[in-house]
N, C-alpha and C positions, 0 to 999 in steps of 0.2 A: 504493500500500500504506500501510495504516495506519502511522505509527511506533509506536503504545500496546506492539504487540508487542516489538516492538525493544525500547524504551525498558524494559521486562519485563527483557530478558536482559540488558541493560546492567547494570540494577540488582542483579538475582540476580550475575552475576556479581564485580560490584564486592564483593558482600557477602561471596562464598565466597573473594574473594582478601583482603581483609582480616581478614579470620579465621584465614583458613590464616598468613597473615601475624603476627598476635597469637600463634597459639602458638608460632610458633621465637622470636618475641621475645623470650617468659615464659620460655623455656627455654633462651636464651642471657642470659638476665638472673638467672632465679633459680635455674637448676641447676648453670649452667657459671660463674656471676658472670665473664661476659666483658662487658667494657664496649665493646670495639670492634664483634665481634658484634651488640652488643644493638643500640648506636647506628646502625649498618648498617640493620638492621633495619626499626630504628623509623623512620628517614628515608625508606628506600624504601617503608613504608604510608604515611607520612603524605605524601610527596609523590603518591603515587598515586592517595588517597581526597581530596587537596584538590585542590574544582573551583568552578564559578561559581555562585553561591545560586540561580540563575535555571535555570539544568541541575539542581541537583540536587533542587530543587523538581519539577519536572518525572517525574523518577526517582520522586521516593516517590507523585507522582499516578496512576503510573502500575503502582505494584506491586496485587500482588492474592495476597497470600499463602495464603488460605483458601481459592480457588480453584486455587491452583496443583496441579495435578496429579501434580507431583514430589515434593510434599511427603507425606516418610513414607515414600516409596517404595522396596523391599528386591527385590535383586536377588538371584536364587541364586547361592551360588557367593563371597559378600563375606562376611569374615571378619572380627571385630572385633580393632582393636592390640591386641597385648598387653606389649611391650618400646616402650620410650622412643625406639630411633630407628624402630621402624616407623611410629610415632607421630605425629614429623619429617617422615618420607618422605611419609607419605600427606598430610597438609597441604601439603607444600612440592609439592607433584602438584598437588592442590586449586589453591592459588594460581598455579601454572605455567597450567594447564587455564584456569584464567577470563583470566588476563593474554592467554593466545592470542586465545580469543573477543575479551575488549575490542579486540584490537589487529586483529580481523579487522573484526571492526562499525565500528570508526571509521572503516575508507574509505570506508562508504554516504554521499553523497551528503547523505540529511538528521539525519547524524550531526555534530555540531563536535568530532569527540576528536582526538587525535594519537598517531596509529598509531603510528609510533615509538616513543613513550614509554613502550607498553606492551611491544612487541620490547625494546626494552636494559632494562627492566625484567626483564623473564623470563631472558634471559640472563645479567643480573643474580644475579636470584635461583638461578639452577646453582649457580653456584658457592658462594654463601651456602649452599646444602642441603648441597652436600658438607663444605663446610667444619664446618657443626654436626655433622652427622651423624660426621663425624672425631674430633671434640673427644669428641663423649660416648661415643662408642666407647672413646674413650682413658682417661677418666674410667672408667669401667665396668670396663675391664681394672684399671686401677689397684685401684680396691675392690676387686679379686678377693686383692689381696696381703692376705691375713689367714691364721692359722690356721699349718696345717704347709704350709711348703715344701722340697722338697726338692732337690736338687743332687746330679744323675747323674754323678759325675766320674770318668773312665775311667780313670784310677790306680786308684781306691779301689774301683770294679768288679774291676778285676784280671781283664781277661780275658771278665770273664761280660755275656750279652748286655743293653745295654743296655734294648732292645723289651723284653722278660722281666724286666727289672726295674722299668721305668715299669709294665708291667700289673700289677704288683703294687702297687705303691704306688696304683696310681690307685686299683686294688679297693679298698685303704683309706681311701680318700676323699681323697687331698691333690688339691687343686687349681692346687698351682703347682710345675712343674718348672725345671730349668735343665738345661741341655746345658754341660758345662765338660769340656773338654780341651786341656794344653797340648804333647801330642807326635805325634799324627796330625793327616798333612800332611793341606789344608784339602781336595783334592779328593777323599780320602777320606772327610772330615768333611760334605761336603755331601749326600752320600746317606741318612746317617745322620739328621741333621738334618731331612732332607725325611719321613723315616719317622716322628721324635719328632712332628713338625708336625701330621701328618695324624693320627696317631693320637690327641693332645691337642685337636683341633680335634674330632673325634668325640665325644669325652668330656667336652668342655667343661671342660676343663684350658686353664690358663694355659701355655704354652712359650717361655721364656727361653732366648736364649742365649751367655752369659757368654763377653766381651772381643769376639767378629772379629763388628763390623759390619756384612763384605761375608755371613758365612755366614747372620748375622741375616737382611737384607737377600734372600739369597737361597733362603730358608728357607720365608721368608715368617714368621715366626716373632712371636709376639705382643710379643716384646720383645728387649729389650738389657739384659748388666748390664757395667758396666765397674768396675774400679778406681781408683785415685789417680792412677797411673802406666801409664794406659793410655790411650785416646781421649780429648781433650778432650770434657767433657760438651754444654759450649755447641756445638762443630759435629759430636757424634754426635746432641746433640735439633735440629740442622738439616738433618743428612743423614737422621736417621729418617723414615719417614711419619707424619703429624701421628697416627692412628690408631694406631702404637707408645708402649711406655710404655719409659722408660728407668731402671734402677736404679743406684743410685751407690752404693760403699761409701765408709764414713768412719769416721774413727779419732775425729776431735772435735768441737766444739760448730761451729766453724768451717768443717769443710770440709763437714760437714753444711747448712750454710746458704749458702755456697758452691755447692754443689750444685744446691738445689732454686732458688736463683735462676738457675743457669745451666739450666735446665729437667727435673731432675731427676723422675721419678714416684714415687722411694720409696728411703729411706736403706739399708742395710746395714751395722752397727754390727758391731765384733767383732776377734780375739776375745773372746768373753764368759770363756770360759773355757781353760786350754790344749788343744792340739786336735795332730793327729799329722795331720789333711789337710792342711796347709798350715803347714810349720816356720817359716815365716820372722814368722808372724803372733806380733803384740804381744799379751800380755791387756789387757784392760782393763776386766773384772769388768762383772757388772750393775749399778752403779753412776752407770757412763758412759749407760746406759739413759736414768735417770733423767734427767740434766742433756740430754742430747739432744729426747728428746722433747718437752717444752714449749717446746723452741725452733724446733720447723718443722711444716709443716702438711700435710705428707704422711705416707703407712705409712711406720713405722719396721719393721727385718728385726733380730733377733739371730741372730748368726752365731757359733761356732765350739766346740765341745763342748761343747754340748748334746745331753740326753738325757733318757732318764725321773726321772730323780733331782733335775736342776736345771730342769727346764722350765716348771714353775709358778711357780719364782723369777724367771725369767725374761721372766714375762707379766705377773706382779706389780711387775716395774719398768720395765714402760712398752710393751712389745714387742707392736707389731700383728700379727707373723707371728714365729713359728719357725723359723729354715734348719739344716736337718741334713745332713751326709755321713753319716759312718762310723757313726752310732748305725741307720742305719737300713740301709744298703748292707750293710756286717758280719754284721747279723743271721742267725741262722739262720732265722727265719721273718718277712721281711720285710715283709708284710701283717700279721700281725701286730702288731710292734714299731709302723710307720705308725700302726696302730687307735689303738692305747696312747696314744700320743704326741699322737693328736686328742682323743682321749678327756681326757688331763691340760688341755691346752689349754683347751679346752671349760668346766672344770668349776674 
């Protein structure tokens, strides 16, 4: 048998796995600026694609692209990416797929490759896919902290169903919830939990939920938010899944930065102003806003009475997201009130 053919798929493949290769690169270099990622990355093409000038001469004599009968070619049924990790996915497939082939061609006989290289390469590369596709997932969630958030806390409910109250708010377009309760026992909390989940997953709502890890954790829930005196940050962002985002609240400049060094996704500052959810909270005016936000490079949240009244002061000094209780729970029409509060926001 001729090798012209072989040497065809060697080459096409080499091409399609370092491509698929280059874009997790670029996207662990210029989306996620992860420097270990990237460097991963880049080592595993470039060890891959460097061979002997005399092979790869051979390769480019033997391509024939204009002839190639795959070229162009649409299958029914393949649908173009349209979000960044399917993006990922379909590349890190791409280079999976050719890394096989290479590793299957290089046992013929009048092939010189080493089949292995190309097996721990690909196995390799699993875990590299999951891993990006983790990070920007996490990333992604993270952007979603903007605008109104809000915080279902079952005091401040009093009673009334929490489902019934999330579809309201959602109709008004908030995209980030929290789950906060501090006097139902957790096994009751977790079916509840499981209900806010699935119904924010639907809707493409964010689901937070504030202090118990394990109910996050079993929740499945998009996040975590803790306090001062509650989970170490640094080993709840090591017990989380790289794929959750965790929020920290902070009273100063310090424990803010504190924070997002110990792996924080997004500050909570507050209160801004006095607030009847939470007695024991300090004020500390939108002022604090101010001096916080140029000092970390994550979403800043203001927190604590907040309403129609002060909420544009409060985006005006610095505040990527809005969190409300009682302004919007209270309400007599709580979609409503929600709308209002996007609408200030907004504008």
């Amino acid at each position: 048998m001729s090798t012209i053919p072989v040497l065809r798929i060697i080459d096409a493949n080499f091409n399609r796995m370092a491509e698929g290769l280059r874009v997790l690169e670029e996207a662990a270099r210029m989306i996620l600026d992860d420097a270990d990622l990237t460097t991963r990355l880049k080592s595993l093409r470039h060890d891959l694609i460097r061979g002997e000038a005399a092979f790869n001469l051979e390769l480019l004599n033997a391509r024939d692209s204009t002839e190639d009968v795959g070229a162009g070619l649409k299958v029914a049924g393949e649908s173009p990416e349209k979000d960044l990790p399917t993006i990922i996915i379909a590349n890190a497939r791409r280079a999976q797929e050719s890394l096989r082939v290479l590793e299957d061609l290089a046992k013929l006989p009048e092939v010189n490759l080493d089949s292995d290289r190309f097996k721990q390469a690909r196995f390799e590369l699993y875990t590299l896919e999951q891993q990006l596709v983790q990070r920007l997932t996490r990333q992604a969630r993270q952007k979603m902290i903007s605008g109104l958030y809000v915080i279902l806390d079952t005091g401040v409910l009093r009673g009334h169903n929490h489902l019934a109250a999330a579809e309201k708010v959602i109709q008004a377009g908030v995209k980030v919830l929290q789950l906060r309760d501090k006097t139902t026992p957790k096994k009751d909390l977790i079916p509840l939990a499981h209900e806010l989940e699935a119904l924010c997953r639907q809707r493409d709502v964010l689901f937070i939920i504030n202090d118990y890890l394990d109910i996050a954790l079993a929740a499945d829930a998009d996040g975590l938010h803790i306090g001062q005196e509650d989970f170490p940050v640094d080993e709840a962002r090591r017990l989380l899944p790289p794929d959750k985002i965790l929020g920290c609240s902070a009273d100063s400049i310090a424990e803010a930065l504190a924070a997002e060094k110990a792996g924080a996704d997004y500050i909570a500052v507050g209160a801004i102003y006095p607030t009847g959810s939470k007695n024991d909270a300090g004020v500390v005016g939108p002022q604090r806003l101010k001096l916080v936000k140029p000092a970390i490079h994550i979403p800043l949240v203001a927190i604590g009475g907040i309403n129609k009244n002060n909420a544009r002061e409060v985006i005006e000094a610095g505040a990527d997201s809005v969190c409300v209780i009682s302004a919007v729970l209270n309400a007599p029409d709580m979609t409503l009130e929600a709308r209002q509060l996007i609408e200030i926001i907004k504008t």
